[in-house]
N, C-alpha and C positions, 0 to 999 in steps of 0.2 A: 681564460684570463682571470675567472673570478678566483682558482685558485692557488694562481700565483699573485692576485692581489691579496687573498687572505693571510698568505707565507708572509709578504711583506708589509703587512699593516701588526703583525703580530710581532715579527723581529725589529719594526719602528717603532712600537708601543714601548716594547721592552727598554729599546736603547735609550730613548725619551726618560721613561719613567727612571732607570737605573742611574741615567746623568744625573735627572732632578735630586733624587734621591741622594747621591754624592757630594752634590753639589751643597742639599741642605745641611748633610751630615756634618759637611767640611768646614763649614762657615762658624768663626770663632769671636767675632764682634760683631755690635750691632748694624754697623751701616754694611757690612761684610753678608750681614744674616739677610740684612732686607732685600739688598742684590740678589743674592740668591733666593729668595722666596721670588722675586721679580722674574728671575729667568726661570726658577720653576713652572710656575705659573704662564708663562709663554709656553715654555714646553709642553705643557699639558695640557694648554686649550688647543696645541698642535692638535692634540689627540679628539676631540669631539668631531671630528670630518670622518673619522674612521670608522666608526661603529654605523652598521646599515641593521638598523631594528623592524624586521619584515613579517608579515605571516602568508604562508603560501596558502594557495589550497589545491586538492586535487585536481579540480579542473584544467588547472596553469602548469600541475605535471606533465597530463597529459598532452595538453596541448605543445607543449615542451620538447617532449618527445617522440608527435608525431602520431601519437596515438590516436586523436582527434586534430580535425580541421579546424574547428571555432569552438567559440563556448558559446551555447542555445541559452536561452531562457531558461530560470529556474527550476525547468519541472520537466525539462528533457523532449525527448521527440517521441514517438508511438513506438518505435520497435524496444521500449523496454520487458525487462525483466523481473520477476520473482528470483531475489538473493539470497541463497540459504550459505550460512558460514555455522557449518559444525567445528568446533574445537575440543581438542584433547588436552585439555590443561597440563601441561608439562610432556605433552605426547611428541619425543624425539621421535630419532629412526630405528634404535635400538629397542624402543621400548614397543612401537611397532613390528618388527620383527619377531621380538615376543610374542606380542599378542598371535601375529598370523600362523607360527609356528604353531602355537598353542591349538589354533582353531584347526591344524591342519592332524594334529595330532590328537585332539580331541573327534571328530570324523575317523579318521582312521581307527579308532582302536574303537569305536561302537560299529564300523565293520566287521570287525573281529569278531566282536560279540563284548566287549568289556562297558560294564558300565561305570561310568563318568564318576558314578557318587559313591558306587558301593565297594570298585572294583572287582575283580577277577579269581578263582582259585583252578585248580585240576590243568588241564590239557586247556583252555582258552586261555590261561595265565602264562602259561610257557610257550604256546604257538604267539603271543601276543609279543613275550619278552625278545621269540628268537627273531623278529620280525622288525625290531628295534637294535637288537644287539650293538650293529656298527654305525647306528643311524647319528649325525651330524649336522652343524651347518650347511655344509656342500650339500647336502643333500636338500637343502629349501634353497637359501639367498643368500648370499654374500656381500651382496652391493645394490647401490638402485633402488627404485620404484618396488618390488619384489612380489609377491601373490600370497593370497590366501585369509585377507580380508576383503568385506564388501565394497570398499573405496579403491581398495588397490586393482579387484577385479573389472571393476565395471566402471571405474575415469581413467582416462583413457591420458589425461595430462598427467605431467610429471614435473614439479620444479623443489629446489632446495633455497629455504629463507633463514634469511638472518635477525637478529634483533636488534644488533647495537644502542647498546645504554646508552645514556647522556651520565656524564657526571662534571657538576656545580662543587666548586669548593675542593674541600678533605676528600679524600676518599674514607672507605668506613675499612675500621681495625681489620685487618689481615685481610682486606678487601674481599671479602664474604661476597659482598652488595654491594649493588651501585649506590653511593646515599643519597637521602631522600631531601635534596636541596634542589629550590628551584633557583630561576633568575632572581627572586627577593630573597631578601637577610632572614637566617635562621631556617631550621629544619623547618620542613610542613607544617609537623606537629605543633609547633611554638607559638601560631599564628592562625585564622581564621583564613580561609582563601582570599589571596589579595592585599592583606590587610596586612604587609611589612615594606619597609623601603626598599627602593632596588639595590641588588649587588654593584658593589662597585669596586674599580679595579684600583693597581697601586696611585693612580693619579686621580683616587677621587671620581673619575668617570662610569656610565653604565658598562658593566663586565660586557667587553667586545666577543661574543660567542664563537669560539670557533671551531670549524667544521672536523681539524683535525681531528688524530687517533690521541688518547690521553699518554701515551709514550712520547708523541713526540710535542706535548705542549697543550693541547687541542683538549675538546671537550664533550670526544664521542670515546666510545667502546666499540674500534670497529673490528670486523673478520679480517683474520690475518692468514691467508691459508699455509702462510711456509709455518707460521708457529703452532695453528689448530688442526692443519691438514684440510685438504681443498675440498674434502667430501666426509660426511658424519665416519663415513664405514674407512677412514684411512687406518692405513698398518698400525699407526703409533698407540691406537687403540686398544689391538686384539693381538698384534705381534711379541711375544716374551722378549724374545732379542731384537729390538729395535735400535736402530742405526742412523736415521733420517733426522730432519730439522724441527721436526713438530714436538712438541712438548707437552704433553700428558696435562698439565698442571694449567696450560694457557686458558679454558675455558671454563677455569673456578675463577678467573680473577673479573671482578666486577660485575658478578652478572644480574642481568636483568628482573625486577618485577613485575609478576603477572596485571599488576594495575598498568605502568605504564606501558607494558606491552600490547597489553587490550586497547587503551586508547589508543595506537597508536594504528591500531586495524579497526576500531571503530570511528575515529576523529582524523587520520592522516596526521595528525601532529606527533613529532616524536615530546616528552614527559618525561618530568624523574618519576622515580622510584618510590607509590605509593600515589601518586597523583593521579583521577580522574576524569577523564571528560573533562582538561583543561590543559592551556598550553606551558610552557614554560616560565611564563609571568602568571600564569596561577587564573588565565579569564575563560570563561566557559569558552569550549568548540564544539558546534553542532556534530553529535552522532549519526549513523545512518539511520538509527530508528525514529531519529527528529527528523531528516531530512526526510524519513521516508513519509512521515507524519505529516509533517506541512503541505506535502505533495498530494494530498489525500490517500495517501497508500496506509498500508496497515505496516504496523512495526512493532519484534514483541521480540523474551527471551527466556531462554528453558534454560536450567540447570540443575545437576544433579545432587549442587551444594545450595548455601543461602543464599538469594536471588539477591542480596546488595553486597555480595563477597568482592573480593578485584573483578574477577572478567566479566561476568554479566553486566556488576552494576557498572563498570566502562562505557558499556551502551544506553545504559536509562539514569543516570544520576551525574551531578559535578561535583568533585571537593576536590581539594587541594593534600588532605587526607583522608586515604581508606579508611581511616576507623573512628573518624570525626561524625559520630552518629547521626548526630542534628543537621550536619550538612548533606550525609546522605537521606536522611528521610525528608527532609526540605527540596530538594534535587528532584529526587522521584514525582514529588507530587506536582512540581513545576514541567516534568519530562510528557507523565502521565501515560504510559505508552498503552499500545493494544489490549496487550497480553503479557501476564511477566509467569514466568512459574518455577519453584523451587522449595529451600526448607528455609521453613520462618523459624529462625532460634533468635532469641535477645535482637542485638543489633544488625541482625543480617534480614529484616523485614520492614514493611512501614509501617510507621509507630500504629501505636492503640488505638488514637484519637482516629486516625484514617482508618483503619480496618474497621471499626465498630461504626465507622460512617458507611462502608462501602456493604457494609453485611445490612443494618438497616436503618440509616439515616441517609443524608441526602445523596451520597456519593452510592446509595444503591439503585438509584434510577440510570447509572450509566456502567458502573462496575455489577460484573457478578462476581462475588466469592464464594471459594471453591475450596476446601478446607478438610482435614483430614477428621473423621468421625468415625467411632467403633459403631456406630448405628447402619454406616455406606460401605459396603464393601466396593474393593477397584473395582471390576468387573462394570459398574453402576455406576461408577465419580463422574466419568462423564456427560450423562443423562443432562443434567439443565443446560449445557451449554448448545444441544447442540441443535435450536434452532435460533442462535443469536448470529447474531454479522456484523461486523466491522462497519461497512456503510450505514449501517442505522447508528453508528455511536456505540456501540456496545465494548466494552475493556471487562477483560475476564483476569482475575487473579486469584491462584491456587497457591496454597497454602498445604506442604507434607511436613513430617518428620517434626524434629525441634520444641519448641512449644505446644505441639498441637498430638505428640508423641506421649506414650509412658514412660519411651526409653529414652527423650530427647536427644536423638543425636544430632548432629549436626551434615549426617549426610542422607542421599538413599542409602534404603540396605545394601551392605557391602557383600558382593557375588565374591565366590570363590573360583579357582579356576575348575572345579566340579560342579560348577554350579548350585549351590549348594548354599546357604545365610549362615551355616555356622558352624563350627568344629573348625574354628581357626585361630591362629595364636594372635591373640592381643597383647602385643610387645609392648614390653614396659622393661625401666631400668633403675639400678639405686646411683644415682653420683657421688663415689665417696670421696672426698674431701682433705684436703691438707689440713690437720687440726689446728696450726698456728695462724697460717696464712689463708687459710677458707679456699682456698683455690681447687678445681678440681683436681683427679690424680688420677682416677679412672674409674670406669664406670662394673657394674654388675647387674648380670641380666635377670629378670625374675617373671619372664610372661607366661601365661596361663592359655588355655583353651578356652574358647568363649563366642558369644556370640552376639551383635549388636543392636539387633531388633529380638521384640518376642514373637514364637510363633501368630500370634493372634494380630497381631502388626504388621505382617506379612499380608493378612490377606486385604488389609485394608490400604495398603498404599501402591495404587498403578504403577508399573514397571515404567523407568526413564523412555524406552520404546513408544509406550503408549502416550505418557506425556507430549512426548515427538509429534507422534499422530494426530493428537487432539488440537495441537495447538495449528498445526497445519490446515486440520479440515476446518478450524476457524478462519485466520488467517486468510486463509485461499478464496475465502468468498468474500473477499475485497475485489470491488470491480477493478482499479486502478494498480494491483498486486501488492506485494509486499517485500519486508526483508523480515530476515527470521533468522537469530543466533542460536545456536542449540552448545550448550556446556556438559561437555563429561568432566567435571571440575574432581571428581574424588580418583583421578589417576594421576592427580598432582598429589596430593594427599597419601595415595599412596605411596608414590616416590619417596616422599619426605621422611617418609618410615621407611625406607630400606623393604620394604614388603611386597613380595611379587605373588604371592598369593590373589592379597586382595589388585595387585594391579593389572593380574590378568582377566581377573575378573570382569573388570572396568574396560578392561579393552574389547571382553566379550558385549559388555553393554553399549559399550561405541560402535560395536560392527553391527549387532542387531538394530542398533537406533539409528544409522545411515543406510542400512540396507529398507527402514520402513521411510526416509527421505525419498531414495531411488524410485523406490513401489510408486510412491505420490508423484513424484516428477514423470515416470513414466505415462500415467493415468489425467495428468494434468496440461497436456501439448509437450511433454518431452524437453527436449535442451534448445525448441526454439524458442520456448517460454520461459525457459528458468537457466539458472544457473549455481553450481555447488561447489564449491569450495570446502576440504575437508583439510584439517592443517593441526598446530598446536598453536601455545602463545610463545615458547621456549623451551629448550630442552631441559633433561637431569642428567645425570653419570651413572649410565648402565653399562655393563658388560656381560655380554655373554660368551661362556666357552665354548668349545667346539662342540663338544659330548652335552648341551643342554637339552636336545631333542629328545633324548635318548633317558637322561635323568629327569624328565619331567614324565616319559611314558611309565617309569617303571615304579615314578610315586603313583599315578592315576592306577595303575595295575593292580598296585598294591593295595588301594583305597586308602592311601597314605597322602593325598595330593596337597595337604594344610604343610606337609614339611620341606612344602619349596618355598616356603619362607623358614628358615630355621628357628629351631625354639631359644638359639641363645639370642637373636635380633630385640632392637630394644628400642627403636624408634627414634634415638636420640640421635643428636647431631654432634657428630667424631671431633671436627673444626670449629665448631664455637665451643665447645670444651677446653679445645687447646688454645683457642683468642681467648678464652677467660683465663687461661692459665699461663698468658704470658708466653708461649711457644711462636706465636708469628714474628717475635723481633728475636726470635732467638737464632742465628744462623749457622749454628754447630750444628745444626741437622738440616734436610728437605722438607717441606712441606707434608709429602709422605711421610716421612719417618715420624714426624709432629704426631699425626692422624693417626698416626700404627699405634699410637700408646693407650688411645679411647675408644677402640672400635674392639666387640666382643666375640666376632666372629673368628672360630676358630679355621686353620687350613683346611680338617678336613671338613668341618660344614661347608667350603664354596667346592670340595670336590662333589661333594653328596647332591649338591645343589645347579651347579654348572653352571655358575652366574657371581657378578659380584657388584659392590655400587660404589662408585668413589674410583681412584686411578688406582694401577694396577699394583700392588703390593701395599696399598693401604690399610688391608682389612676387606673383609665382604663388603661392612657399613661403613666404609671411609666416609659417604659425603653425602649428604642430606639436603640440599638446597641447591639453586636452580642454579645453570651454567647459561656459558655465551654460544654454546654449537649449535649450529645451523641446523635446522629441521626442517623434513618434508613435507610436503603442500599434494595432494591430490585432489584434481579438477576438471569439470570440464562445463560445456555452455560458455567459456569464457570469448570466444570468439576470437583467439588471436592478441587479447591484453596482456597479460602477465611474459608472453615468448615478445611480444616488443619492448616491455620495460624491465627483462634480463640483463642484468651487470650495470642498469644507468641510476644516476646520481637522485639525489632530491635535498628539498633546503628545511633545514633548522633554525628558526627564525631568521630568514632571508639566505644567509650562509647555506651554501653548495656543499653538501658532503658528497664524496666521489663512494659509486658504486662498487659492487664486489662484483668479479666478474663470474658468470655462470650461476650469477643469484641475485633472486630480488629481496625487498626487506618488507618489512611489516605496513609500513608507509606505499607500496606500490600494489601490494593485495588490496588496502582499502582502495585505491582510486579505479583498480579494475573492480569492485563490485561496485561502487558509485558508478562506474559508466554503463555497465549491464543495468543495473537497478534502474537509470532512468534513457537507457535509451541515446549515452552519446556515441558519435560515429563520425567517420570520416566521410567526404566528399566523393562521391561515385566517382569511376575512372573516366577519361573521356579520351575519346578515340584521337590519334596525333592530327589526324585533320582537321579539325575543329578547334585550336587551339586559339585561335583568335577570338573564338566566340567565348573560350573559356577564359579569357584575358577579361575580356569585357565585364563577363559575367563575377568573375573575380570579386574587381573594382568596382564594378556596382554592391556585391554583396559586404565588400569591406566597406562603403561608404556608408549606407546604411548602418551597418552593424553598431559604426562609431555613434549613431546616436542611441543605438539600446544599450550603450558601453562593455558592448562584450569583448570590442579589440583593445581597449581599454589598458591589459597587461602586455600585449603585445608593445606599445607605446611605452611601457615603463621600460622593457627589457632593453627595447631600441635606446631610449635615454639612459638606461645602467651601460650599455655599450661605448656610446659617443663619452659617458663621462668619463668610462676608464682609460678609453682611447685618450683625452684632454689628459687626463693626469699624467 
């Protein structure tokens, strides 16, 4: 009923407001005018009954859906868990496939005898080659869960997730992105969190949010499987001669950012685009690493980028915008979490004033800092922490790369898929320019060989792995357990660049830093104690051809492996070259076609390559920024959560958006690790005979409950029932 009362609250607004509207227009004297102002004004206070301004929470999903019996007390029952949620920052299914590919063919050919870095010459280069000859897709995975990573081998679950944006207002030029508007007036940016009036619709009233898809009025970005195809691996993807409903181009339009996608699997709320750790009106929502915090548990976050970027800082900071400094380092210190670790550059760390406290003024009697130095080799970074603990008070923050670098970069060292820091094209381009009009015309590629740390940097910054590790064997000596984010944030980075060198790299770095998770959970009570979650926040636009097994063995053979990323790639983004040049409202061409006139990749580089990014006949480097396709979720300890809240709904301030069937979305991953994390669960079964007792037991336990006000939403739901019913 709620969403046939949504359809009709939405085509009454309308009719309402459009009469008013006509009415006003129409009116050509004054006592004529004032009438009409009079019945507007009736009409439109029609409209303040409509709008239902709610915020859910996890709890009431689950409850909802069956998943739990009641809602406990704030801090759960005993049988909770230790929550680890590894993310692949932009890590699809495609880009997974790669990566496992990679590792299966990287094994394989150091069977042979071929090394990784140096490659192959004589009779092991040719036994190596014939051995690959007719090697393909078919020959790994086609579809599915698939093998040959450590999450894929060893979780045992399997689901496909969604993001769905919100989008408030405009949408943005050639719909790149979801823009970055919340419930109040003016982008993000325009305004400090909170600090603008509410949106309000043609009557004057708070914008009535609705749950729709934005096609058909509504104010979601939801999955559409007849236009995106029902699964990442459909035909419309990989098939040359495609014939089917799905459209190539559907999963550029609006897509999601990594901030609000984070919040929305660390806070259950879905966010625009760029918002943190707050809901749609711009007010802090408790993370899991506050919750887990307040509960006495430990709560911390690894990344392989700067620890207040979108996804980490989702979990330990609030702003309204990502790049609103002062609100993120004000956040943090108010979050205070565990543990936080990544690369301090500029505004991607806490300010000065905090770290010169926490290093040795008063913020170092509870903080240690940990800090990249040519004096400490990795081997050694670890040493002061590791007779510190969580229950005594102790928060550990590490500081790599960035500021604290010669090279400042803003990531870890970038792996190659040899393994390798360097002898790899750092893609760069020139944009030349319309000389009258400034607008772009097309681009020229000019990237170099190079390398992003120096050797002597290498040996002082612990591998993303060990960071893992360290923060774990912290973490873990919480009596009460913990939650713990770990980010492989530089294979969004590398997506962004068209570059699959450096993002096999990264995928190698994500298998080894879940396979050292695994090691720990196994060693730590197993999956009755924990639970793991391995996932992305959103997908990119990869593709790979049939023959890329096959063209990535015979770069490694060669000791050519830096040229699976081509030396003409340039980093740059195809489609906002052509949104700056005026191409998106131009509709004598396709959107492809747009894209084919800024992308530098030649035919035969994606033959030599056997991969391309962006839809198909766009270019190699069609497309650079994030899509709407649904991406893979590897899990297990989950106990049966994520297979009960498959294809069901959840609400966006109060409003029901209906599910995608055979997938959950970002909002139903956070409420199963909130329920592991502290231990909710359903009511034991009870044998049919005893049903009377179970009645009893019931209604006593509901009377009760009504004064700890945990049945509290039950009551509300029952009254949103009866009112709809009245209506």
């Amino acid at each position: 009923h709620r969403e046939s009362n949504n359809e009709f609250f939405m085509v009454r607004r309308r009719e309402l407001c459009s009469e008013a509207s006509s009415e006003s227009s129409s009116s050509s004297s004054t006592s004529s005018s004032s009438s009409s102002s009079d019945d507007e004004r009736d009409k439109c206070s029609e409209l303040s009954s409509f709008p239902f301004l709610g915020r859910d929470n996890a709890e009431r999903l689950l409850l909802r859906e069956g998943v739990i019996d009641s809602i406990p007390k704030k801090c759960g029952n005993n049988d909770r868990k230790n929550v680890i949620l590894a993310i692949g920052d932009g890590m699809g299914w495609e880009m997974v496939r790669a990566g496992a590919i990679a590792r299966k063919v990287l094994d394989e050919l150091q069977e042979l005898g071929v090394d990784s870095k140096t490659g192959a010459t004589g009779d092991i280069a040719k036994a190596a080659k014939e051995a690959f000859e007719n090697r393909t897709l078919d020959d790994y995975y086609t579809q599915g869960k698939g093998s040959g990573l450590s999450f894929q081998d060893e979780l045992d679950d399997f689901a496909i997730m969604t993001t769905s944006p919100v989008i408030i207002g405009e949408p943005n030029e050639g719909n790149v992105m979801a823009p970055w508007q919340s419930l109040l007036k003016g982008k993000v940016s325009e305004h400090e969190k909170g600090m603008s009036p509410l949106v309000v619709d043609e009557c004057r009233n708070p914008l009535d949010f609705s749950p729709l898809d934005y096609s058909d009025g509504g104010n979601m970005v939801l999955w559409n499987d007849t236009r995106g195809g029902t699964f990442p691996w459909d035909g419309c993807y990989y098939e040359k001669e495609y014939y089917g409903s799905c459209d190539p181009t559907f999963i550029m339009q609006h897509a999601p950012g990594s901030a609000a996608c984070a919040t929305s699997l660390a806070t259950g709320h879905k966010t625009a685009t760029h918002m943190l750790g707050v809901n749609l009106y711009e007010e802090d929502v408790s993370t899991l690493v506050e919750e887990a915090m307040y509960c006495g548990k430990a709560g911390g976050v690894v990344s392989s980028v700067p620890m207040l970027h979108a996804t980490p800082a989702a979990f330990i900071t609030h702003a309204n915008n990502r790049h609103s400094v002062e609100q993120l380092q004000r956040s943090f210190k108010q979050v205070n979490p565990t543990l936080a670790s990544g690369i301090c550059v500029a505004s991607g760390k806490p300010d000065s004033v905090t770290l010169g406290s926490m290093k040795n003024g008063a913020l170092s009697s509870q903080w240690t800092f940990l800090y990249q130095q040519d004096v400490v080799n990795a081997e050694h970074f670890y040493y002061p922490i590791e007779e510190l603990d969580p229950d005594n008070g102790d928060h550990v923050l590490v500081c790599l790369g960035g500021d604290y670098s010669e090279s400042q970069m803003d990531s870890l060292p970038l792996r190659g898929v040899d393994s390798t820091y360097s002898n790899r094209w750092c893609s760069s381009g020139t944009v030349v320019k319309d000389p009258e009009q400034g607008t772009p015309v097309r681009v020229e590629p000019n990237s170099e060989l190079c390398k992003n740390y120096n050797p002597e940097e290498l040996t002082q910054i612990p591998h993303i792995s060990n960071n893992v590790k360290a923060a774990l064997d912290f973490l873990g000596k919480a009596s009460e357990g913990f939650f713990f984010m770990y980010e492989q944030g530089d294979i969004d980075k590398s997506a962004h660049g068209n570059h699959m060198d450096d993002m096999l790299g990264q995928m190698l770095d994500m298998d080894d830093s879940v396979r050292v998770i695994l090691d720990w959970i196994y060693a730590h009570g197993g999956w009755e104690k924990n639970a793991l979650y391995v996932t992305a926040d959103h997908d990119h636009y990869l593709t790979l051809e049939p023959d890329f097994p096959k063209k990535l063995a015979y770069l490694l053979i060669d000791g050519e492996s830096h040229n699976i990323t081509p030396k003409n790639n340039t980093g740059i983004a195809a489609w906002d070259l052509a949104i700056q040049a005026g191409r998106h409202k131009d509709d004598s061409k396709t959107q492809v076609e747009h894209i084919r006139e800024f992308t530098t990749w030649s035919e035969q580089d994606i033959k030599n390559v056997g991969h391309f990014w962006g839809p198909r006949g766009g270019g190699g480097n069609a497309y650079s920024s994030h899509t709407t396709r649904p991406f893979p979720l590897s899990y297990m300890g989950d106990d049966g959560c994520i297979e009960m809240l498959m294809g069901k709904g959840y609400q966006v301030v109060g409003r029901r958006v209906e599910g995608t069937k055979d997938k959950i979305d970002h909002v139903h991953l956070h409420a199963c690790m909130l329920k592991n994390l502290f231990g909710l669960s359903r009511l034991p079964v009870v044998p049919t005979g005893d049903k009377k007792d179970v009645v009893h037991d019931l209604v006593h336990t509901s009377s009760s409950s009504i004064m700890r006000g945990s049945v509290w939403p039950l009551v509300l739901m029952i009254g949103w029932g009866l009112g709809s019913a009245l209506w």
